[in-house]
Structure formats: structure tokens, C-alpha cells
Residue frames as qw, qx, qy, qz and C-alpha x, y, z in Angstrom:
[[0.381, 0.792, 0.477, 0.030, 1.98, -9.49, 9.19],
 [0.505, 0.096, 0.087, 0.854, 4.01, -7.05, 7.23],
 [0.070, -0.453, -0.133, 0.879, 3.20, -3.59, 6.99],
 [0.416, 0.488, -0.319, -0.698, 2.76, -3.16, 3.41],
 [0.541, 0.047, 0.824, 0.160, 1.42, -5.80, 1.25],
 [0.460, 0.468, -0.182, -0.732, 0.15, -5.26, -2.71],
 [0.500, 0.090, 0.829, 0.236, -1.37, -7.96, -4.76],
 [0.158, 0.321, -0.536, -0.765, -1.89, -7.42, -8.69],
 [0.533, 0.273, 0.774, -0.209, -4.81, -8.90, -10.16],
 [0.112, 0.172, -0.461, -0.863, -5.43, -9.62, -13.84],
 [0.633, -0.161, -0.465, -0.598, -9.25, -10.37, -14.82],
 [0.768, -0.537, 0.014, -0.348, -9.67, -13.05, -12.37],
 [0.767, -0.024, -0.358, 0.531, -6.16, -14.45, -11.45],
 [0.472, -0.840, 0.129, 0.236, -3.75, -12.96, -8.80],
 [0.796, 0.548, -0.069, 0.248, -0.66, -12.60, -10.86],
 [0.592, 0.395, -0.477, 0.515, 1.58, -10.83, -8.83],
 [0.640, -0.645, -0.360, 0.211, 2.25, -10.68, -4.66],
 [0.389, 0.354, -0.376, 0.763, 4.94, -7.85, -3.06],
 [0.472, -0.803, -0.346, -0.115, 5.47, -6.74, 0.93],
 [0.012, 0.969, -0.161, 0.187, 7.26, -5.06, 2.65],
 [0.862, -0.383, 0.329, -0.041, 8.77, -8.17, 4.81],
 [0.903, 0.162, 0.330, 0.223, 10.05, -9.90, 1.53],
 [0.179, -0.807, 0.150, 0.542, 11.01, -6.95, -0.43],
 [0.076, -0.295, 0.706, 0.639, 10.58, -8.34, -3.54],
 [0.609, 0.239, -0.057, -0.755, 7.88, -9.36, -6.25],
 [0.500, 0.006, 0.866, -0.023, 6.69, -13.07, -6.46],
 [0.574, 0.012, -0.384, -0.723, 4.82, -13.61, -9.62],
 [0.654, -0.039, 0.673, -0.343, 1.86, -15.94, -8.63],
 [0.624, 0.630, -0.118, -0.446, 1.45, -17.35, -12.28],
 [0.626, -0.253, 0.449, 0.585, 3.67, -19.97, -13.53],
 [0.550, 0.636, 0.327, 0.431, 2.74, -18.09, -17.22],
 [0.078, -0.988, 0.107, -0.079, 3.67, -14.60, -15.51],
 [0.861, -0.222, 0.342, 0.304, 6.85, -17.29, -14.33],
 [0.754, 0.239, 0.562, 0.241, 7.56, -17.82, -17.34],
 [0.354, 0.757, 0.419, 0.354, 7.49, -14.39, -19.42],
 [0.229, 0.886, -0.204, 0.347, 9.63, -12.38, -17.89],
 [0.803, 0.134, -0.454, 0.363, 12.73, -12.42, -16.39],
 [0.460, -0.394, -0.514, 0.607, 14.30, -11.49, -13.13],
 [0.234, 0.095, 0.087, 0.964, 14.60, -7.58, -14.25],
 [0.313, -0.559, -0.701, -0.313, 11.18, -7.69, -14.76],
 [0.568, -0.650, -0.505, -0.005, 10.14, -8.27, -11.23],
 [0.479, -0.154, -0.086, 0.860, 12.92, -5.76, -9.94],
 [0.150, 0.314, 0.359, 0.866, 11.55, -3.27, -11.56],
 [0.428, -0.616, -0.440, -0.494, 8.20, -3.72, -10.16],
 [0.706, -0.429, -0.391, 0.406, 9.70, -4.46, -6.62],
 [0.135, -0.092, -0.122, 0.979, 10.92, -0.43, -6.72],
 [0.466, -0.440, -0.233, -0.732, 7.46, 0.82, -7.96],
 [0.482, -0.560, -0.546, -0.394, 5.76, -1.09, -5.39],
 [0.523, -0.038, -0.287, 0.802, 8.66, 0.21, -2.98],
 [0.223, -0.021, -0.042, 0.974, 7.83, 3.70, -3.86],
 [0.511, -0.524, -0.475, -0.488, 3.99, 3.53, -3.73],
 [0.707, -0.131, -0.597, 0.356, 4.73, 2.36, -0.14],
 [0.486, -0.046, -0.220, 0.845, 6.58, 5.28, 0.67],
 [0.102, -0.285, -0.129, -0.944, 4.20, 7.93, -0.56],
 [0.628, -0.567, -0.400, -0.351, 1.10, 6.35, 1.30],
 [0.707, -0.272, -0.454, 0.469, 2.84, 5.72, 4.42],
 [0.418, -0.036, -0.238, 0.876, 3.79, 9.37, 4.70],
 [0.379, -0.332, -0.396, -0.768, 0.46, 10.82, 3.60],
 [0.667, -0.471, -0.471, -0.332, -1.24, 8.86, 6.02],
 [0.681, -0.232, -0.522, 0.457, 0.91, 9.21, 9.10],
 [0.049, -0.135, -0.208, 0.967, 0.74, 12.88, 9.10],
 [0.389, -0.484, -0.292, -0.727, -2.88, 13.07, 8.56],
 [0.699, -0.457, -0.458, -0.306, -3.24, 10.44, 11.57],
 [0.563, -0.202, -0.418, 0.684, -1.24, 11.84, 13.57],
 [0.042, -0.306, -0.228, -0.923, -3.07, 15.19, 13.17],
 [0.573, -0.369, -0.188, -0.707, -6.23, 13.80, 13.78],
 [0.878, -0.274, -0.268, -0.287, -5.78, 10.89, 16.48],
 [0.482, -0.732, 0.482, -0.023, -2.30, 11.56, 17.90],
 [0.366, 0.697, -0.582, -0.203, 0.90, 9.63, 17.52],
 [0.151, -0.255, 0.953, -0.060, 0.12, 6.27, 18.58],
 [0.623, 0.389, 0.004, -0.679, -2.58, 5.69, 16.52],
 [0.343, 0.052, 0.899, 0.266, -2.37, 1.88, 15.14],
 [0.505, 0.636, 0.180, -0.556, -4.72, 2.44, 11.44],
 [0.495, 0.132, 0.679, 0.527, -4.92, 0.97, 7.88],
 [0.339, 0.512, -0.353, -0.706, -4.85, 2.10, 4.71],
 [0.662, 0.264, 0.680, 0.171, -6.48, 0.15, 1.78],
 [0.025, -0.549, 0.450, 0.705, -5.85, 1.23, -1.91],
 [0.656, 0.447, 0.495, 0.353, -6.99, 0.02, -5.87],
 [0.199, 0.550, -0.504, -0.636, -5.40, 1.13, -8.69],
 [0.573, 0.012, 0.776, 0.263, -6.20, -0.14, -12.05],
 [0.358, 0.493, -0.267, -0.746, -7.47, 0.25, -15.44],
 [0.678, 0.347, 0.632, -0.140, -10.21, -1.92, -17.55],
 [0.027, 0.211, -0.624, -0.752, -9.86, -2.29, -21.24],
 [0.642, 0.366, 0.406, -0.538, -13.44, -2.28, -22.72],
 [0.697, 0.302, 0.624, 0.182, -14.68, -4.43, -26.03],
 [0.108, 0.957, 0.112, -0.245, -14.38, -0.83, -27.62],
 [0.630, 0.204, -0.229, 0.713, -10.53, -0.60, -27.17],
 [0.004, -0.803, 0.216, -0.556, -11.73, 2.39, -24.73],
 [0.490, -0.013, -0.673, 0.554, -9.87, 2.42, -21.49],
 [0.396, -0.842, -0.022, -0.366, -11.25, 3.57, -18.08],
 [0.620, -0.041, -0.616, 0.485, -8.99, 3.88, -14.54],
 [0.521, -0.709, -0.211, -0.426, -9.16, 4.62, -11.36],
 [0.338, 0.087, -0.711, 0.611, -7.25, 4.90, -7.84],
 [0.491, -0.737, -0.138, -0.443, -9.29, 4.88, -4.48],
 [0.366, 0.237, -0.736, 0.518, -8.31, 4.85, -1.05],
 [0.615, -0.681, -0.279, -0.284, -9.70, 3.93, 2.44],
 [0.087, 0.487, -0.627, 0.602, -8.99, 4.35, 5.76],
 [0.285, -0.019, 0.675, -0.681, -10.10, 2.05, 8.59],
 [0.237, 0.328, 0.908, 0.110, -12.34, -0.08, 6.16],
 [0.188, 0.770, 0.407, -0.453, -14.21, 3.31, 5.64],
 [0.528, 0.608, 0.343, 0.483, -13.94, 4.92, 1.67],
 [0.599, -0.344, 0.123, 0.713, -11.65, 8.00, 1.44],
 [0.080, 0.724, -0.193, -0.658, -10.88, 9.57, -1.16],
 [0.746, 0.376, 0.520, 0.178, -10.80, 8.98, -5.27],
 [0.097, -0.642, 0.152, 0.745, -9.09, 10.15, -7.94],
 [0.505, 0.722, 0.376, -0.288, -10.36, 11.95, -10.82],
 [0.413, -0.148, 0.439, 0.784, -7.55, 11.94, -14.11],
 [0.254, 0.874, 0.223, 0.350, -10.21, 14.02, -16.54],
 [0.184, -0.961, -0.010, -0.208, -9.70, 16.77, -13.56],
 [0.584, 0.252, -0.535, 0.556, -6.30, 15.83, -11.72],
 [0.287, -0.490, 0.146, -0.810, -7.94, 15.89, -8.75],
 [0.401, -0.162, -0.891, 0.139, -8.86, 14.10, -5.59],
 [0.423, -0.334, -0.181, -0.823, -12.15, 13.96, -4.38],
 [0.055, 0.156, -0.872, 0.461, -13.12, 12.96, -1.10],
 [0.558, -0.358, -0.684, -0.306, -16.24, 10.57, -0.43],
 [0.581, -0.577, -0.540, 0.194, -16.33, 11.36, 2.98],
 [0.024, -0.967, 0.029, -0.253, -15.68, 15.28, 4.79],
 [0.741, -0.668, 0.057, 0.023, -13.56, 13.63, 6.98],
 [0.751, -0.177, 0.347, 0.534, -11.09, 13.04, 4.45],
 [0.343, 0.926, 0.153, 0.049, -10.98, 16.59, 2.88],
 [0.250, -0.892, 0.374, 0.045, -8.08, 17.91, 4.24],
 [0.515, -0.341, 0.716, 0.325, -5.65, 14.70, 3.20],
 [0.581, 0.364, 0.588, 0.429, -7.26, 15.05, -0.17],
 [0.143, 0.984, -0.102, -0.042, -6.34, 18.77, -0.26],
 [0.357, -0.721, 0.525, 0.278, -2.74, 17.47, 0.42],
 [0.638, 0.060, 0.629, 0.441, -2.72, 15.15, -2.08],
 [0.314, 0.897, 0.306, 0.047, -4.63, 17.89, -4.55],
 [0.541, -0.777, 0.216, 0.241, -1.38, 19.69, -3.53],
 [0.467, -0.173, 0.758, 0.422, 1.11, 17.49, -5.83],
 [0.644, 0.688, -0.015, -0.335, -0.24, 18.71, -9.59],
 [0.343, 0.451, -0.801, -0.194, 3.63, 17.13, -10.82],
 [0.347, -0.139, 0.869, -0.324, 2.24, 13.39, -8.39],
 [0.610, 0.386, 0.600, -0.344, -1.40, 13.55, -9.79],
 [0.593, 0.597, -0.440, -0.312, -0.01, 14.39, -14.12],
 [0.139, 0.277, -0.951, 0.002, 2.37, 11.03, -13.19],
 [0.485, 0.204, 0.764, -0.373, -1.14, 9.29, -11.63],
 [0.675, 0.553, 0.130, -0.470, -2.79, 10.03, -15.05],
 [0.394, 0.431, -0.788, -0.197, -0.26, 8.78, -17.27],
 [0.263, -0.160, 0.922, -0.236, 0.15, 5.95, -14.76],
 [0.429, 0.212, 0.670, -0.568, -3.48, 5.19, -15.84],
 [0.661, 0.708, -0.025, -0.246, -4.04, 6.02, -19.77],
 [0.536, 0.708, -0.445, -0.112, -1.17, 5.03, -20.63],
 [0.080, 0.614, -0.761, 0.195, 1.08, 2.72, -18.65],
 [0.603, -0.082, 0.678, -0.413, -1.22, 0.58, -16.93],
 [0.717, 0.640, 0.061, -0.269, -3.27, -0.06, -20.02],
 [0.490, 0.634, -0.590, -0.100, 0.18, -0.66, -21.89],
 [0.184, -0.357, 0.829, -0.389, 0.93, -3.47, -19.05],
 [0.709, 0.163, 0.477, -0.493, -2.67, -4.81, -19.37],
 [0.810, 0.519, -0.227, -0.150, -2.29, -5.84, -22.86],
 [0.204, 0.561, -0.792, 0.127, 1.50, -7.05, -22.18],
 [0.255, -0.171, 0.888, -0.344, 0.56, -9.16, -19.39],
 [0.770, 0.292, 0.309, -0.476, -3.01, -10.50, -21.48],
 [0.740, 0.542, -0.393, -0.063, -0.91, -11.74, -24.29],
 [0.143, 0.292, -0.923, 0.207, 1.20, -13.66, -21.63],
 [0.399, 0.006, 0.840, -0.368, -1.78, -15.25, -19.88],
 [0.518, 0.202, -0.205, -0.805, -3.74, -15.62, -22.98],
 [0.462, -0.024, -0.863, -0.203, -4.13, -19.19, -23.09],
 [0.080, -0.383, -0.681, 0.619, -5.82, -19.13, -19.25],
 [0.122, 0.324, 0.147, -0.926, -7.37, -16.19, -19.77],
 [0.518, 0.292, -0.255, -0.763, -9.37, -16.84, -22.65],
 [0.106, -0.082, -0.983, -0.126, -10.28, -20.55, -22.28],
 [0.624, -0.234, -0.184, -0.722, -14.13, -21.21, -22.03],
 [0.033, -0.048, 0.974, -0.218, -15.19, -24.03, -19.78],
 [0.434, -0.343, -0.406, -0.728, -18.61, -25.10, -20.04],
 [0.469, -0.324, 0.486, -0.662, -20.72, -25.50, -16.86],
 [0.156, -0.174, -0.972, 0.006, -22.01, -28.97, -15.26],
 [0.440, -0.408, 0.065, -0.797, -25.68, -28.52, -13.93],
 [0.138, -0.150, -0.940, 0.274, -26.90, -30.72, -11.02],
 [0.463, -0.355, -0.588, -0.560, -30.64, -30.94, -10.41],
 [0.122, -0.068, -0.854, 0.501, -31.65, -31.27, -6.37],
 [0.370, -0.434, -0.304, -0.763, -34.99, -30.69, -4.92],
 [0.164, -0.081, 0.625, -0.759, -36.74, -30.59, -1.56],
 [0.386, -0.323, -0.625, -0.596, -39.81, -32.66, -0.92],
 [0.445, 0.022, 0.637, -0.630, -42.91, -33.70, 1.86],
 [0.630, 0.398, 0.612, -0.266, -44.08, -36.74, 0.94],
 [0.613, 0.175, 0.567, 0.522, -45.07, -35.97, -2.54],
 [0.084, 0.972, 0.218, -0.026, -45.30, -32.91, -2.63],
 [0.671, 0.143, -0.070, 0.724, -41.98, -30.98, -4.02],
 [0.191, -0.892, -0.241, 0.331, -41.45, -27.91, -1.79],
 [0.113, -0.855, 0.316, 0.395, -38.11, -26.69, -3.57],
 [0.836, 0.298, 0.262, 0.380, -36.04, -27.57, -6.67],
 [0.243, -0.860, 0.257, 0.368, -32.54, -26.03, -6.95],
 [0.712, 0.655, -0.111, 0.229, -30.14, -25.73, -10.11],
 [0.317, -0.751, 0.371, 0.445, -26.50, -25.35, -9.40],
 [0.577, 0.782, -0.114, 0.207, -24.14, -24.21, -12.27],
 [0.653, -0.657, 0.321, 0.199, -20.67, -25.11, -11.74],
 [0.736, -0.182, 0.475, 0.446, -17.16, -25.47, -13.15],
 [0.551, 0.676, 0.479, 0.098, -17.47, -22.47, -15.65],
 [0.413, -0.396, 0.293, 0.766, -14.87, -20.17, -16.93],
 [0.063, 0.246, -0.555, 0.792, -15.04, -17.13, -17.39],
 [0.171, 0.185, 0.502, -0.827, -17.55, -15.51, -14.63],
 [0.312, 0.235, 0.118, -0.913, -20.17, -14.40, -16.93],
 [0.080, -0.161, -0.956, -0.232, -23.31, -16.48, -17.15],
 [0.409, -0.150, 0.189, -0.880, -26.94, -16.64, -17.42],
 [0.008, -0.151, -0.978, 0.146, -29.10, -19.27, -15.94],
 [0.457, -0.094, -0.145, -0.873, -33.16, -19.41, -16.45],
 [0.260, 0.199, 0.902, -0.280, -35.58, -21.59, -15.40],
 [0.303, -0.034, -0.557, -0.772, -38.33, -22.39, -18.13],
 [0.301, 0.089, 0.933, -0.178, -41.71, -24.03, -17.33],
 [0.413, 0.714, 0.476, -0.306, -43.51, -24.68, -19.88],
 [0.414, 0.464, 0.341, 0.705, -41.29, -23.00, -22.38],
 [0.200, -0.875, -0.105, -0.428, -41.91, -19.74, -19.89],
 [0.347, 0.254, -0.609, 0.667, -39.33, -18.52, -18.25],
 [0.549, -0.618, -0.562, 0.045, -40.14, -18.64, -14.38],
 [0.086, -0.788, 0.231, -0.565, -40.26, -14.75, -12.53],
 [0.574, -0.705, 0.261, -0.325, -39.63, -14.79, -8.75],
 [0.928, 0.134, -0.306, 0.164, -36.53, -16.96, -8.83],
 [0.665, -0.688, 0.234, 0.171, -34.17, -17.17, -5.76],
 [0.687, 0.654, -0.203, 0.243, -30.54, -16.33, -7.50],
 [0.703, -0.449, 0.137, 0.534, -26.64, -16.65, -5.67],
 [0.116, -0.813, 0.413, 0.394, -24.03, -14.34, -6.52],
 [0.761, 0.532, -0.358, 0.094, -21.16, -15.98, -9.23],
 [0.429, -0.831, 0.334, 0.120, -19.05, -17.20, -6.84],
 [0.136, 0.751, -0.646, -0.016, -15.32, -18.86, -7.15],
 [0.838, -0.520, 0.150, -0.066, -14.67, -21.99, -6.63],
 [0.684, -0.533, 0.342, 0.362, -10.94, -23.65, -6.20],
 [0.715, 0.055, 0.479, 0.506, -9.73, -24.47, -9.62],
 [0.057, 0.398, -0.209, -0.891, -10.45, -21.26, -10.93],
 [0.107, -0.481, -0.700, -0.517, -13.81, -21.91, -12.58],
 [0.266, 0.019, 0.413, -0.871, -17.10, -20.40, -10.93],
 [0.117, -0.437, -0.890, -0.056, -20.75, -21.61, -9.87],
 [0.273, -0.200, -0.031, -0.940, -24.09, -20.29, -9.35],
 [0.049, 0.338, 0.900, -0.270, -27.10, -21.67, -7.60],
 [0.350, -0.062, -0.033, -0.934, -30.58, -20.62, -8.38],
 [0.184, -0.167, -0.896, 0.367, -33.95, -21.92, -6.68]]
């Protein structure tokens, strides 16, 4: 298991993989493949180098502070940034520790703001860096957001297909008496769907509803009951 690991995710693909082991950037994509060239992934393979570096040290001298120096402890991390139907842009970096939320950071204020007391003090050090957190805001309004749109116009054929959904019909009886009747919604692209049950031409309240999940081929299903 490497140390460091970062995966890139655009809308609902994984697009790119980098750890610390390999020491380089894989694109997972053959369209991401395909659209740029070795430099490219160099490039990113130092950023995600030098992200590395700055957590690692941040977090080894807080947990060594607070839990001594043989302290075995993860770090989790998002960065990203959403383009809205607007054209406005929102981002956002958080961090945990130990599966437990951390700290967040705020680019209005250039500021990190800890979700938990425990992590005041390692988001006073990061508060600390005013030239770290002006390069996090850019990183966010302006670069990321310039990257999102680069990398949406390579996956645009994927990205923007529509698949329509199959529905299967099942149902649970005794005898003749039906105790249950379930709907599944499958094989749809993207995510966002809405499923109703009518009876009667009336839609039917108290309805038993699944998440959207995933399934292999990149499509997604729903189940409601």
C-alpha cells in the first residue's frame, strides 16, 4: 500500500490515478489517453508530488505533538471545484484525520476553519501560510475551473451521452394476495433521475426509495417499492 495515493475524478469517471510507489500519473481514460501527451502527465506527477509533501509535513508535526512519534495515522483530503448551469463556479478543499473531518478551507476569507477543536491548532498552522492559502484560492477560481472545462471538452462524448433506463417489474405475493411490487431502474446515464409510482393516475406517497447507485458499465440504477 503506498503511502500517498490521489485519484482525480471528473463528474462520474475516475480520470486520473498517482502514488507515491509509482511516481507517476496514469490517466484512467482512454479519452484522457488520448488528449494529452506525455508532458501532460509530468506535469501533474510534480503537483501531485508537491501536495504530498506539504500534507505529510503538516501532519507529522501535529501527530507527533499530540500522540508521540510512532503514531501510525491517515490523512484524507478533496479538492475540487463544480461548474454550475450558471457558468458560476464554487470550490473547496477539506481534510480528515483518522476518518474523522478536520479542517476546511474558506477562499472568500483565506482561511482554515476547523470542524472539530481538536484540529484548531493545525488549522492555525496552516492559517499561518497567507502566500500557501492566496495560491489555494487561485488553485480553485481559477485553475481548477480552467482544467474542468479542458478536461470536459476531452471527455465530452462520455460525458454527455444520455442512456435511457430499462424498468423491470417484480412483485411479492401469498397466494393471491400481492404483498410487495418493486420497480428497478437500470442502465441510465447520467445519475439524475426521477421515478414515481402512479395508481390511478395518483402518484403513490409512502414509497420505499434506494439511493442512485453505480453499476459496472458506468450507467446507474434505482429500486423503489
Amino acid at each position: 500500500m503506498p503511502e500517498y495515493s490521489l485519484v482525480a475524478m471528473l463528474d462520474d469517471y475516475e480520470i486520473v490515478y498517482f502514488d507515491s510507489t509509482l511516481q507517476r500519473t496514469v490517466p484512467r481514460q482512454q479519452w484522457m489517453a488520448d488528449s494529452f501527451d506525455n508532458h501532460h502527465w509530468d506535469a501533474i506527477a510534480i503537483t501531485m508530488a508537491g501536495f504530498h509533501g506539504l500534507v505529510r509535513g503538516n501532519a507529522e508535526i501535529f501527530y507527533r505533538q499530540q500522540h508521540g512519534a510512532s503514531s501510525v495515522f491517515f490523512v484524507q483530503g478533496m479538492c475540487g471545484c463544480e461548474l454550475n448551469s450558471d457558468n458560476s463556479t464554487e470550490g473547496f478543499i477539506k481534510f480528515g484525520y483518522d476518518g474523522e473531518d478536520a479542517y476546511v478551507f474558506d477562499k472568500d476569507r483565506l482561511s482554515w476553519i476547523a470542524v472539530n477543536p481538536e484540529f484548531q491548532t493545525l488549522a492555525d498552522r496552516w492559517n499561518a501560510n497567507t502566500f500557501m492559502n492566496k495560491y489555494f484560492k487561485t488553485l480553485l477560481e481559477k485553475d481548477c475551473v480552467k482544467w474542468l472545462l479542458i478536461y470536459l471538452r476531452a471527455g465530452r462524448e462520455a460525458l454527455q451521452r444520455k442512456v435511457a433506463p430499462e424498468v423491470f417489474i417484480g412483485k411479492r405475493s401469498d397466494g393471491d394476495r400481492v404483498l410487495r411490487v418493486s420497480c428497478l431502474v437500470s442502465g441510465f446515464y447520467p445519475w439524475a433521475i426521477e421515478v414515481t409510482w402512479l395508481g390511478n393516475g395518483e402518484e403513490v406517497a409512502d414509497i420505499e426509495s434506494s439511493d442512485v447507485l453505480p453499476n459496472q458499465d458506468m450507467t446507474y440504477r434505482a429500486l423503489k417499492t
